[in-house]
Rosetta silent file (secondary structure, phi, psi, omega in degrees, C-alpha in Angstrom):
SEQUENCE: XXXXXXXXXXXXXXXXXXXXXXXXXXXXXXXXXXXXXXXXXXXXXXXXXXXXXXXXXXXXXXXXXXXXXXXXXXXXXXXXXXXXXXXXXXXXXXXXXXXXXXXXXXXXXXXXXXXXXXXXXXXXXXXXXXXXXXXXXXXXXXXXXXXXXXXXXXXXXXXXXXXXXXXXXXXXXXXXXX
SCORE:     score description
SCORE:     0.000 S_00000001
   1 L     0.000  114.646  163.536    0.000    0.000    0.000 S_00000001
   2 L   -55.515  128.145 -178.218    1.175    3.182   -1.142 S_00000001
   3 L   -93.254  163.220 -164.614    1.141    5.821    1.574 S_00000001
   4 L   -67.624   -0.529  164.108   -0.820    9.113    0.869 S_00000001
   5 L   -43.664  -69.362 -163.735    2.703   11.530    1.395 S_00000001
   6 H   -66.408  -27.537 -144.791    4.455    9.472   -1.364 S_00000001
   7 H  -112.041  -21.210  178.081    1.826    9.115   -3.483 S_00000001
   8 H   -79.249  -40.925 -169.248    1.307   13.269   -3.364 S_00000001
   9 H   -29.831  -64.458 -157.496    5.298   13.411   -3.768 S_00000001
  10 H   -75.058  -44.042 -172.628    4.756   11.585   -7.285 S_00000001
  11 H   -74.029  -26.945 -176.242    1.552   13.056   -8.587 S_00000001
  12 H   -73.570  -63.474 -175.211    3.484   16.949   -7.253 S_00000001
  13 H   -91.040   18.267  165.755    6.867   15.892   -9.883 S_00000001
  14 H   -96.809  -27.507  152.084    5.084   14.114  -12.553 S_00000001
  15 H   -43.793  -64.309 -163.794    3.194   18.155  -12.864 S_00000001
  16 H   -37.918  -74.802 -170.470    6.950   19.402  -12.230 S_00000001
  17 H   -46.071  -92.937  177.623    8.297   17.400  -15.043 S_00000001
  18 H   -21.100  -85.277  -86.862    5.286   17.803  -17.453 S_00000001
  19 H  -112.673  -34.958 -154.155    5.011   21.523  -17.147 S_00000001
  20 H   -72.553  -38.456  168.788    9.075   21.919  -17.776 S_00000001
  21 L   -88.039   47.554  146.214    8.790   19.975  -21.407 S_00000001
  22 L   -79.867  162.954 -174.525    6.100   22.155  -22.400 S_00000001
  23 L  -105.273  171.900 -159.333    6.397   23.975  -25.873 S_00000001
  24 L  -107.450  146.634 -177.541    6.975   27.569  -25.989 S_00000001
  25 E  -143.176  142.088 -175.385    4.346   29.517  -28.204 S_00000001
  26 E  -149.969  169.979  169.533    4.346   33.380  -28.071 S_00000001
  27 E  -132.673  123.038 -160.946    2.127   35.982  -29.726 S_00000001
  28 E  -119.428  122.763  175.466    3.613   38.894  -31.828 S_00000001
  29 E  -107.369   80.007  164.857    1.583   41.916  -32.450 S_00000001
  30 L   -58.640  136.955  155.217    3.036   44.475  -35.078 S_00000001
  31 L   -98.035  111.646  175.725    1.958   47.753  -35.066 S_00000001
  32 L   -28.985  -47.323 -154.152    2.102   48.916  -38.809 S_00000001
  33 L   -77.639  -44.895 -153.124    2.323   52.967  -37.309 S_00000001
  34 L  -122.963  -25.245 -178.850    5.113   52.134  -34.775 S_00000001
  35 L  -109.985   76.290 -178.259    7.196   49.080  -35.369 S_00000001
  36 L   -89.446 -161.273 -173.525    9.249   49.377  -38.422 S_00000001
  37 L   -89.909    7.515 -168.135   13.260   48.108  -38.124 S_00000001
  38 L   -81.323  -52.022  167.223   14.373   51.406  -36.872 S_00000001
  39 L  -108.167   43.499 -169.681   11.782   50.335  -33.767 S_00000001
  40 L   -50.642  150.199  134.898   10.942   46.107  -34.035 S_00000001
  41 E   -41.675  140.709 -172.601    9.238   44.233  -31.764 S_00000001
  42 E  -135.622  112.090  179.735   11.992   42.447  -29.702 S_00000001
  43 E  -115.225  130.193  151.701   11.341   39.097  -28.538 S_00000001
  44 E   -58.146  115.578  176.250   13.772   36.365  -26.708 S_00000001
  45 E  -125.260  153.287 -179.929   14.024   32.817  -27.973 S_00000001
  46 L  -107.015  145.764   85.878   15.991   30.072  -27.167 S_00000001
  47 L    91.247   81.662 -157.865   18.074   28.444  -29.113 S_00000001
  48 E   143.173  160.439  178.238   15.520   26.048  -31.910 S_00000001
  49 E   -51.117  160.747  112.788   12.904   25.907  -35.011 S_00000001
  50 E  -123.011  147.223  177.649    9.811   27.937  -34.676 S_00000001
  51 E  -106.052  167.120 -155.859    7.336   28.099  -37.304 S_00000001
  52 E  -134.953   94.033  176.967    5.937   31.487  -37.713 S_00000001
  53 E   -69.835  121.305  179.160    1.832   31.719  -38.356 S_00000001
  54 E   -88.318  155.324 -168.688   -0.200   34.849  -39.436 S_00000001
  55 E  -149.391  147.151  141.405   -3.304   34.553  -37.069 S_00000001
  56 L   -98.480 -157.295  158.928   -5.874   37.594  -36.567 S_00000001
  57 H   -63.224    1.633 -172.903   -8.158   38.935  -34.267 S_00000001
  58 H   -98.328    2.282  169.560  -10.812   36.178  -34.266 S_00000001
  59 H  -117.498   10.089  167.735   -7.272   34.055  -33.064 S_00000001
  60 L   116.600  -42.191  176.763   -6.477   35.979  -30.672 S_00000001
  61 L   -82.891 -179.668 -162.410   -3.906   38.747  -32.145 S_00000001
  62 L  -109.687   25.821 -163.311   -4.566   42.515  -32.322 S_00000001
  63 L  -155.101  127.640  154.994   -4.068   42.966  -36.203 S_00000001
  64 L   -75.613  -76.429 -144.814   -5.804   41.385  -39.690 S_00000001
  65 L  -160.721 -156.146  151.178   -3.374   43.246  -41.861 S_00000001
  66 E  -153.444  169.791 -160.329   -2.356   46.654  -42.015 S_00000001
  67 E  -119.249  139.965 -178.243   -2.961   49.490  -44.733 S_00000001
  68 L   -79.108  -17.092 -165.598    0.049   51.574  -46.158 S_00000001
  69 L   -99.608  -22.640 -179.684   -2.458   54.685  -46.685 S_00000001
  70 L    89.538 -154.251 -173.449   -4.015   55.337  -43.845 S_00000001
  71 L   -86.755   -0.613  171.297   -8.154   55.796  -44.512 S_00000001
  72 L   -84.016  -22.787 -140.244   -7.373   56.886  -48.329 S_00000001
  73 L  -152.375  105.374 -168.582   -6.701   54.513  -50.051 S_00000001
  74 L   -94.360   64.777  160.037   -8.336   50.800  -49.142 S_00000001
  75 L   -97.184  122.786  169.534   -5.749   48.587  -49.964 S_00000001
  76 E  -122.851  161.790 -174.625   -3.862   46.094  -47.401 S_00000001
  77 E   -99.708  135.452 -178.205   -0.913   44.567  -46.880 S_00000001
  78 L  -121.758    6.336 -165.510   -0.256   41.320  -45.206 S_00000001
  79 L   -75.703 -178.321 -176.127    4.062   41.185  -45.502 S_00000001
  80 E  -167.170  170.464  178.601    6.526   41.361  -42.507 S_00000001
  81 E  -149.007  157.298 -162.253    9.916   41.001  -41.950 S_00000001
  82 E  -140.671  137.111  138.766   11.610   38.810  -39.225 S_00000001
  83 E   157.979  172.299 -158.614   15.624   38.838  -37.828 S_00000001
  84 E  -125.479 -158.286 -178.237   18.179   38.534  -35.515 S_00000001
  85 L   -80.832    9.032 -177.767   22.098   38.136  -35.550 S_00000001
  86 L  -137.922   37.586  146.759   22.022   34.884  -37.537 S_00000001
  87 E   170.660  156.649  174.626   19.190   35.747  -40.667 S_00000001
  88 E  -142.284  122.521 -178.739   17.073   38.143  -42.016 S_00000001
  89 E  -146.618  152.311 -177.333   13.717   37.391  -44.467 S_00000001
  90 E   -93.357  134.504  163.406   11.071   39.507  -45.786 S_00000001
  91 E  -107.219  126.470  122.930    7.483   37.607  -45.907 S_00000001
  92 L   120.573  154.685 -172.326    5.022   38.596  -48.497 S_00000001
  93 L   -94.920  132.794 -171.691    4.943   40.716  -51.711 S_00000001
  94 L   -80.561  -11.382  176.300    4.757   44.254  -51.819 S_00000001
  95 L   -82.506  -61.697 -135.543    2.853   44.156  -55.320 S_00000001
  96 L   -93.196  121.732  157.414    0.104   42.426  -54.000 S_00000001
  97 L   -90.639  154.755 -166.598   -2.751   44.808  -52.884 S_00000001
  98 E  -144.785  147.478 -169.887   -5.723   43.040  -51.176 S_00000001
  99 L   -84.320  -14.814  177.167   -9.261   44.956  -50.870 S_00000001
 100 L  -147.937  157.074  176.641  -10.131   44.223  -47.203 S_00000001
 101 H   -36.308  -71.432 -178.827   -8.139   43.702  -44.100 S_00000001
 102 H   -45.687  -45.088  164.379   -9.578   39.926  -43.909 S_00000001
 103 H   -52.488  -59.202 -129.420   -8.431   39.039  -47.843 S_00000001
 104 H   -89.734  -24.301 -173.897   -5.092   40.159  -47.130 S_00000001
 105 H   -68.383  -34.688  160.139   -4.698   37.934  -43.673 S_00000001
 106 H   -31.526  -78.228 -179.931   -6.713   35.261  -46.022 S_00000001
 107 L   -79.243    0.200 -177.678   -2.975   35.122  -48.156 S_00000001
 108 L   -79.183  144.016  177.159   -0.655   35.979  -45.617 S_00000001
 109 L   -75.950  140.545  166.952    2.422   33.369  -45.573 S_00000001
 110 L   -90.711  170.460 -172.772    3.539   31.513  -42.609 S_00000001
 111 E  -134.933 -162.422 -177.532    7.475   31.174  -42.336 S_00000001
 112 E  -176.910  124.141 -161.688    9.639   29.281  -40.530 S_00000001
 113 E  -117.268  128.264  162.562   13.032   30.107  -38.387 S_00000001
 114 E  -128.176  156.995  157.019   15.675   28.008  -36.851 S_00000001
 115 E  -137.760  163.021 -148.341   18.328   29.735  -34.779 S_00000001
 116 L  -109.064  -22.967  162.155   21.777   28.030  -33.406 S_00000001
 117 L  -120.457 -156.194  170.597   21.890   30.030  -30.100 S_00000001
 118 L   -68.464  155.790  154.170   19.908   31.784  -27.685 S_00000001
 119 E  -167.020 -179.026 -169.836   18.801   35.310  -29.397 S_00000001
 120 E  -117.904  119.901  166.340   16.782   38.416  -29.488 S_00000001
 121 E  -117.527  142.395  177.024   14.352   38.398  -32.698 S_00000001
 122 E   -97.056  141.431  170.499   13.096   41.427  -34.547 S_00000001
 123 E  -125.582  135.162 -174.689    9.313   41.475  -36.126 S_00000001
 124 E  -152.101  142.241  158.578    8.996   44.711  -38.095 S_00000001
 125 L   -94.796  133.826 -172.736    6.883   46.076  -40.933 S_00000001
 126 L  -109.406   61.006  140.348    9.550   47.379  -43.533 S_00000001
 127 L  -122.600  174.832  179.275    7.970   50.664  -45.073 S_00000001
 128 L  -144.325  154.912  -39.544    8.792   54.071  -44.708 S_00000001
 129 L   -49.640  145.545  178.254    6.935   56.319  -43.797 S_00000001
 130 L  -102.396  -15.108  160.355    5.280   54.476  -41.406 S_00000001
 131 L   -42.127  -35.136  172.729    3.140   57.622  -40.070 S_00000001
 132 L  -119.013   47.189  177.889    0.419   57.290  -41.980 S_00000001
 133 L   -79.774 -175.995  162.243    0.089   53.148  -41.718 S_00000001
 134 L   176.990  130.672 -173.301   -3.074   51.788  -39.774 S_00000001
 135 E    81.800 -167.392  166.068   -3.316   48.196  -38.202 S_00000001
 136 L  -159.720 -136.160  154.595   -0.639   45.672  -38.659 S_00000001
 137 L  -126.334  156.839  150.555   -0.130   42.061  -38.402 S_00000001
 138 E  -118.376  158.823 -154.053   -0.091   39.145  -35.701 S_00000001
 139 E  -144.101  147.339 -178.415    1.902   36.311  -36.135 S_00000001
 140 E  -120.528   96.473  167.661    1.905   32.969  -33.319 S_00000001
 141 E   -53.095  113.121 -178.743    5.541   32.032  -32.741 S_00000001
 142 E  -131.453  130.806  168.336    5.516   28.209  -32.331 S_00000001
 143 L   -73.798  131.198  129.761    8.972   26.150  -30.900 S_00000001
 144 L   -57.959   86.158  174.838    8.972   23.100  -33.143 S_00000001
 145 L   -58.076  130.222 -173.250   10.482   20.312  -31.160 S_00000001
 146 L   -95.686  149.339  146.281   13.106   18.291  -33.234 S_00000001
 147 L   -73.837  -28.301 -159.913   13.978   14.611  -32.986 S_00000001
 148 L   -68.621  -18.495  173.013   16.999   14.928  -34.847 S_00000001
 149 L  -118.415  149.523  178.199   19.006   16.672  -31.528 S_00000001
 150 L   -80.188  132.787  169.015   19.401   15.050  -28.773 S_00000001
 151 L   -90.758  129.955  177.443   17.980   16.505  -25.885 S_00000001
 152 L   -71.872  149.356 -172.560   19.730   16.368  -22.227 S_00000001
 153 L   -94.062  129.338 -179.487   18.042   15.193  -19.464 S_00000001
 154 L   -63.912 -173.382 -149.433   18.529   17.571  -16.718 S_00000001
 155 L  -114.556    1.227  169.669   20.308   15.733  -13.707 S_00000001
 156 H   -56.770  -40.354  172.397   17.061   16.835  -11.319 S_00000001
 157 H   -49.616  -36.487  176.205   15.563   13.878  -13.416 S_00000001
 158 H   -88.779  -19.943 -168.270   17.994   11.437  -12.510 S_00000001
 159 H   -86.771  -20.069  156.495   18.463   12.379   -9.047 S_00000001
 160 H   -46.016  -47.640  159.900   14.592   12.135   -8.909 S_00000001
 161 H   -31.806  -89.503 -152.062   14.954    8.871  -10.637 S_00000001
 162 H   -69.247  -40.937  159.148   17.325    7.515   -8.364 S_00000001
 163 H   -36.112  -68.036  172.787   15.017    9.020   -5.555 S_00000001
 164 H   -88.412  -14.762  158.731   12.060    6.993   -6.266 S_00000001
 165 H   -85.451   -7.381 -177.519   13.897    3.558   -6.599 S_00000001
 166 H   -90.107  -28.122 -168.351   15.448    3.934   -3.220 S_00000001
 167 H   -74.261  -42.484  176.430   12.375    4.636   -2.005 S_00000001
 168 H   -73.535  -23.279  155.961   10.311    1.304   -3.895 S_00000001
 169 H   -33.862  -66.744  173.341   13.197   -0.724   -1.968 S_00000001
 170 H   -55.947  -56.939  166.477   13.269    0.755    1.171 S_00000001
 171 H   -19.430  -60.774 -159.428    9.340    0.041    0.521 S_00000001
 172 H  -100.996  -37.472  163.664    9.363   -3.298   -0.018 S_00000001
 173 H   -36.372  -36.091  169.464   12.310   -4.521    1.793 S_00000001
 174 L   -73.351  132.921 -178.240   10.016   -3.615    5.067 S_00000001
 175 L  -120.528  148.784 -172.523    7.907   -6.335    6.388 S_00000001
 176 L   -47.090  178.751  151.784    5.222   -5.746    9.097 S_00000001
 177 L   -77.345  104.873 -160.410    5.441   -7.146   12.301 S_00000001
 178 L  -107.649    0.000    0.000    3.299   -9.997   13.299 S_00000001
């Protein structure tokens, strides 16, 4: 019979564990008006793939698309630019005009990033002037876990490990008292 300590012990680091190998997801909100590369968005990532999703407001971000014109001229844009100290890419064509907010989020491209360390990523709209923009884009930052690297097992795992067999031993080695 398990007693009810040990048995919270196990259900309290099987949470621990779980919550630490969760994937990382973030949500990036360009402002068309304010974040161009002179002033990006600046986000920290570690060290891994992420694929890089245009999402709008019915998903949660604050932007469909954003307009180059302001209210004159109702044409949107759905491109972006992404980069840090290891790459730089442009998403999306600057030719392409799209008649509502929704069409242009409707064609916006997802991307996809690996970086080799830790870094600081830029999300920017790349026009100038950017003063008379309105709206922008949002884009859902997903880590992509690889098989292909190995991952290390931290050494809390083993000494946990190591933890709970001394423990089914000690268990079982005792025998009541008759």
């Amino acid at each position: 019979m398990i007693r009810k300590p040990f048995s919270l012990f196990i259900i309290i680091s099987v949470i621990f564990i779980q919550s630490t190998i969760c994937s990382f997801a973030a949500t990036i909100n360009i402002n068309a008006r304010t974040n161009d590369a002179a002033n990006p968005v600046v986000s920290f990532f570690t060290a891994g793939e992420y694929d890089v999703i245009p999402i709008g407001k019915a998903d949660g971000g604050l932007y469909n698309a954003w307009n180059a014109w302001g209210l004159f001229l109702p044409y949107w844009f759905n491109n972006y630019s992404i980069s840090s100290d290891e790459f730089t890419v442009a998403i999306g064509d600057f030719s392409i005009l799209y008649p509502t907010d929704i069409s242009a989020l409707d064609h916006a491209e997802a991307t996809h990033f690996t970086l080799s360390t830790n870094a600081l990523v830029n999300f920017y709209i790349n026009d100038t002037p950017i003063s008379d923009n309105i709206g922008g884009i949002s884009l859902q930052v997903n880590f992509v876990p690889t098989t292909a690297s190995a991952v290390p097992i931290p050494s809390a795992i083993w000494l946990f490990s190591a933890g709970i067999i001394s423990l089914l031993s000690v268990s079982r080695k005792r025998k009541p008292i008759q």
